[in-house]
C-alpha positions in Angstrom: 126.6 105.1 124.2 126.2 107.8 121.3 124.2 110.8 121.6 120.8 110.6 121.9 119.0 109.5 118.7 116.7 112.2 117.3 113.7 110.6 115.6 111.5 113.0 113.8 107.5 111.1 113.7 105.8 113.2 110.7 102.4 112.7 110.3 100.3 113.6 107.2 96.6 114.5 107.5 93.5 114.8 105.5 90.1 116.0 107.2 90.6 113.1 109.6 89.5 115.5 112.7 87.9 111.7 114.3 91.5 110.0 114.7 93.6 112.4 114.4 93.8 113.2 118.8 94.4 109.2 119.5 97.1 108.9 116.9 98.9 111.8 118.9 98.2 110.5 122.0 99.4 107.3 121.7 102.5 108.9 120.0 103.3 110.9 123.0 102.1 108.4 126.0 105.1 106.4 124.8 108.1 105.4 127.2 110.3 107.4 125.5 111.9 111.0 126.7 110.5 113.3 124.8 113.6 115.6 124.5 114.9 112.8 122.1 111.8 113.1 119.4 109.3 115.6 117.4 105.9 115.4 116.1 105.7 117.0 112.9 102.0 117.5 112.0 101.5 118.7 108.1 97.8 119.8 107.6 97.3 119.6 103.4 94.4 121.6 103.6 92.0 119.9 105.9 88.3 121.5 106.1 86.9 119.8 109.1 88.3 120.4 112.8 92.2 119.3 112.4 93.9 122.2 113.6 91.7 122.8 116.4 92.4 119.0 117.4 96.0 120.1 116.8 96.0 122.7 118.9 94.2 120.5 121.3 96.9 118.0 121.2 99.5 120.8 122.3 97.4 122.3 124.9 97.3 119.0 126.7 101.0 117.7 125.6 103.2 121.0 126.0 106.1 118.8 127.0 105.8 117.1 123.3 108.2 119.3 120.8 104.6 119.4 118.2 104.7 121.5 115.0 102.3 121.8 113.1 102.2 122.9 109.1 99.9 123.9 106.1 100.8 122.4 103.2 98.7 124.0 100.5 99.8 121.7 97.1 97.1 119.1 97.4 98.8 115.4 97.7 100.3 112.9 100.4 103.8 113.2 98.4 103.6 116.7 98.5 102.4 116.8 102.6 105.3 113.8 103.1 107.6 116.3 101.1 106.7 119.1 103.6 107.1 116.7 106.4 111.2 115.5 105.5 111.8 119.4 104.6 110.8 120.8 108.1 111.5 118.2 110.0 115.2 118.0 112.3 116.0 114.3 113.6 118.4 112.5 112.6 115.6 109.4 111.3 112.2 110.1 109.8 109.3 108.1 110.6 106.1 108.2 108.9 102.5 107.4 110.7 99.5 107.7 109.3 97.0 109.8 111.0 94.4 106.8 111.7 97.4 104.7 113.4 97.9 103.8 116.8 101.3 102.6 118.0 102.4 100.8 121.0 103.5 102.3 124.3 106.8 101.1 123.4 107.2 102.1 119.7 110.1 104.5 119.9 111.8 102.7 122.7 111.8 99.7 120.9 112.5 101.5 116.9 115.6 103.5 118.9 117.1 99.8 120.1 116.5 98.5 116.6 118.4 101.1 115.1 121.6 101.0 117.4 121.2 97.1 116.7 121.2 97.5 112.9 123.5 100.5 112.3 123.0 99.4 108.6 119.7 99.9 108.6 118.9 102.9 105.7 115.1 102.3 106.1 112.1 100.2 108.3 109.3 99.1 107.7 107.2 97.7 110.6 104.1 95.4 111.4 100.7 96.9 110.9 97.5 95.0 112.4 94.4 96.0 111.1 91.5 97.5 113.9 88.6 96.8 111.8 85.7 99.0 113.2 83.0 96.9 112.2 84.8 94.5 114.8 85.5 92.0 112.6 87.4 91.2 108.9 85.5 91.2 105.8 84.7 87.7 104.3 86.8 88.5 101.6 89.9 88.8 103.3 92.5 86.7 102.9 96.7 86.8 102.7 96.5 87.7 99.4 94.2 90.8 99.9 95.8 91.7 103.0 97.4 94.5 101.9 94.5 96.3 100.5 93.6 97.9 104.4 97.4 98.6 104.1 98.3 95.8 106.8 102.0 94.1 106.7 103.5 91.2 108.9 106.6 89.6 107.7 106.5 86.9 110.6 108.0 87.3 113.9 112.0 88.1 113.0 114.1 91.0 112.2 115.0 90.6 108.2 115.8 92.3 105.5 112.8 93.1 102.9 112.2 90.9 100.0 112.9 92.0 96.5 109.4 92.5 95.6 107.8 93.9 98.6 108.4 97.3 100.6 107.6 99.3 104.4 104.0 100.6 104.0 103.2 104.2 104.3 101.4 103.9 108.0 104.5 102.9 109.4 107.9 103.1 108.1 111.2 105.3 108.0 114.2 106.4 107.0 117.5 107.9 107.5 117.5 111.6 107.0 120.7 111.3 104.6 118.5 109.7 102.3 117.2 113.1 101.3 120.6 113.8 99.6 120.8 110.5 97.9 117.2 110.2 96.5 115.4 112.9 97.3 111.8 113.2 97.8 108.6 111.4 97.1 107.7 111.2 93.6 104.4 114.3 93.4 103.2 112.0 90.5 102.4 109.6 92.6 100.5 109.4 95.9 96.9 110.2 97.2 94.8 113.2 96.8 91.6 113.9 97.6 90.4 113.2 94.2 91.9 109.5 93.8 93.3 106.9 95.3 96.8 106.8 93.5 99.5 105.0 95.4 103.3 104.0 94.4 104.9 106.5 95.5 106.3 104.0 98.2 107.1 101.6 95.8 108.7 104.3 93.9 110.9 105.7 96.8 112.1 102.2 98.1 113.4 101.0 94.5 115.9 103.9 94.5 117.4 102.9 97.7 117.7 99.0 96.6 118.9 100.0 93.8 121.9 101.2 95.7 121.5 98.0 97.9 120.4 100.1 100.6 119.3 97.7 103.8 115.8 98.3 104.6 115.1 96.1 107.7 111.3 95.1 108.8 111.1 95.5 112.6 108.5 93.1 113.5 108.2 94.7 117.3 107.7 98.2 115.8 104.2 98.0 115.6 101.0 100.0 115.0 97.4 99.3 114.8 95.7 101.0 111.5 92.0 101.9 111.4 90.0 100.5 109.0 86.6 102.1 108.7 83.8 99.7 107.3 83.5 101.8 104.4 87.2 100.9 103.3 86.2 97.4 102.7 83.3 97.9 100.3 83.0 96.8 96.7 83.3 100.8 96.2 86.4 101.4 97.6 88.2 98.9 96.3 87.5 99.3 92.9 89.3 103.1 93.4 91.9 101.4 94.7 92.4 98.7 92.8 92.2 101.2 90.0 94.3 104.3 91.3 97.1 101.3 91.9 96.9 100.4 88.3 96.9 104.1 87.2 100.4 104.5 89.9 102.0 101.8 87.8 101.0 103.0 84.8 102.6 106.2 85.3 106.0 105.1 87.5 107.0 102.5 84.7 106.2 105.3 81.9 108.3 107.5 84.0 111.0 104.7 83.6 111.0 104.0 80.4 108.2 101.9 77.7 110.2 98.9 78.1 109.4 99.2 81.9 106.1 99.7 81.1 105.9 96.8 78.7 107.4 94.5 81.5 104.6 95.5 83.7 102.4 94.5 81.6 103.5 91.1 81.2 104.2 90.9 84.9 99.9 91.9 85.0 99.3 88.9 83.3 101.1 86.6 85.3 99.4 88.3 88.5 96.0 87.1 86.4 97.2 83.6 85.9 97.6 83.5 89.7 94.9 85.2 90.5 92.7 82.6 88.6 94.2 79.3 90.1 93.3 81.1 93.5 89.9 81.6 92.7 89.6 77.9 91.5 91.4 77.0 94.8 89.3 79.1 97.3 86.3 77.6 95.4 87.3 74.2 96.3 87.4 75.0 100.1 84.5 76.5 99.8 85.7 80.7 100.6 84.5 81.6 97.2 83.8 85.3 98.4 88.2 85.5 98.5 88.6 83.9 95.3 85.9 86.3 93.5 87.5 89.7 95.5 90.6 89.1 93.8 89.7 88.6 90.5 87.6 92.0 90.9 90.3 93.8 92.3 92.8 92.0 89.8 90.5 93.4 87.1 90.3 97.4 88.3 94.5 96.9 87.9 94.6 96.0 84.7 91.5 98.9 84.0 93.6 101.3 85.2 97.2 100.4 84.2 95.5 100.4 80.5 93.7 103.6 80.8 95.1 107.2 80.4 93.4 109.4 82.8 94.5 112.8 83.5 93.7 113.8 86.7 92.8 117.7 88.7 95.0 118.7 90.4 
């Protein structure tokens, strides 16, 4: 056996005072000693009851090594930034603060990762806990992604060219930092849109390199999925802030890159149509209609020029 491995959880919050406790909790309630992780908390500027939850956490937890940061520049790449700076282990796993994982996460993500020495990066399964009790009509394995939910099937492999880990629950070796550096500050929530990509963005540097990026089925967490994340509403902002990430991460690239996108949109709305033709033969017309709604708040925003506060 090696030394122990040091895995560094970082957590990123937003005024999210009514999850915040549990996603600790089940973090630290793992079968895991606790000399061989950290919780880094980074608070970017919360106005509800975080850091008293925070410091509620620590009270009750003291054998947890918990820190706990502001980070003033308002944006999840700029809190995930903050996170990779400050923290200290050796791999760097990101949880959003609204998931729950398993008793045996880091047990089970430590195995993995003296089983696939390769590994640069994971990406794990994430169920949705729907608080309404139950999935929206609309859903289907198409739109499955929209609550941020992933599951590759039931075996260890490699990710496919054209997907990626998903922010609730993925890592990566700290030595990446060196390599590629940090999140793109473009990209990435804020509390004034719903602008995403900057997963996308980060993960394409390291294939680019053919860097191994495993998904670890049995490294699982359960996201919460308030009802009011599966409303017409919310989906148009994210159907849109998606289109307005891709917008500016293929700009960034180059106009060819953008161009490609574009024609890549279209084939998405070819597809997209023969599923809404094939949902409406079975009937599920609610699926087939979602998609072409959230197909067409894409394009809206991958057209559109927005600039946006910051």
């Amino acid at each position: 056996m090696g030394k122990p491995l040091k895995i560094s959880v970082i957590v990123c919050t937003y005024n999210r005072e009514q999850y915040l406790f549990e996603t600790l909790q089940h973090i630290a309630e793992n079968d895991f000693p606790s000399s061989q992780y950290e919780i880094v908390l980074i608070d970017n500027n919360s106005t509800d009851h975080t850091s008293k939850e925070c410091q509620h956490f620590a009270e009750t937890f003291p054998e947890v090594s918990f820190r706990y940061f502001i980070e003033y520049s308002q944006g999840l790449s700029f809190a995930r930034n903050r996170g990779m700076q400050e923290a200290r282990g050796e791999f760097f796993v990101f949880l959003d603060d609204d998931a729950f994982v398993t008793p045996d996460y880091l047990s089970r993500l430590a195995h993995r990762l003296e089983e696939y020495p390769d590994a640069t990066a994971f990406g794990g399964k994430i169920t949705p806990l729907y608080e309404s009790g139950q999935a929206p009509v609309w859903m289907s394995r198409w739109s499955y992604s929209w609550v941020s939910a992933l599951n590759l099937g039931k075996e260890v492999r490699l990710f496919p060219p054209d997907s990626f880990p998903i922010g609730a629950n993925m890592g990566f070796r700290r030595t990446c930092i060196f390599q590629y550096g940090y999140f793109n500050t473009e990209l990435g929530r804020n509390k004034n849109n719903l602008l995403a990509g900057e997963e996308k963005d980060y993960f394409n540097r390291l294939k680019s390199k053919q860097e191994k990026i495993y998904y670890f089925p049995d490294i699982e967490v359960l996201h919460v999925i308030p009802e009011k994340r599966t409303t017409s509403d919310y989906i148009q902002k994210l159907a849109f802030g998606i289109g307005q990430s891709e917008r500016i991460r293929t700009l960034n690239i180059s106009k060819s890159a953008f161009i490609k996108r574009l024609f890549l949109e279209s084939i998405k709305w070819g597809v997209s149509l023969l599923l809404y033709i094939g949902y409406g033969c079975c009937l599920t017309p609610q699926k087939g209609s979602k998609l072409l709604f959230f197909r067409f708040h894409v394009s809206r925003g991958l057209l559109k020029k927005i600039n946006y506060p910051s």
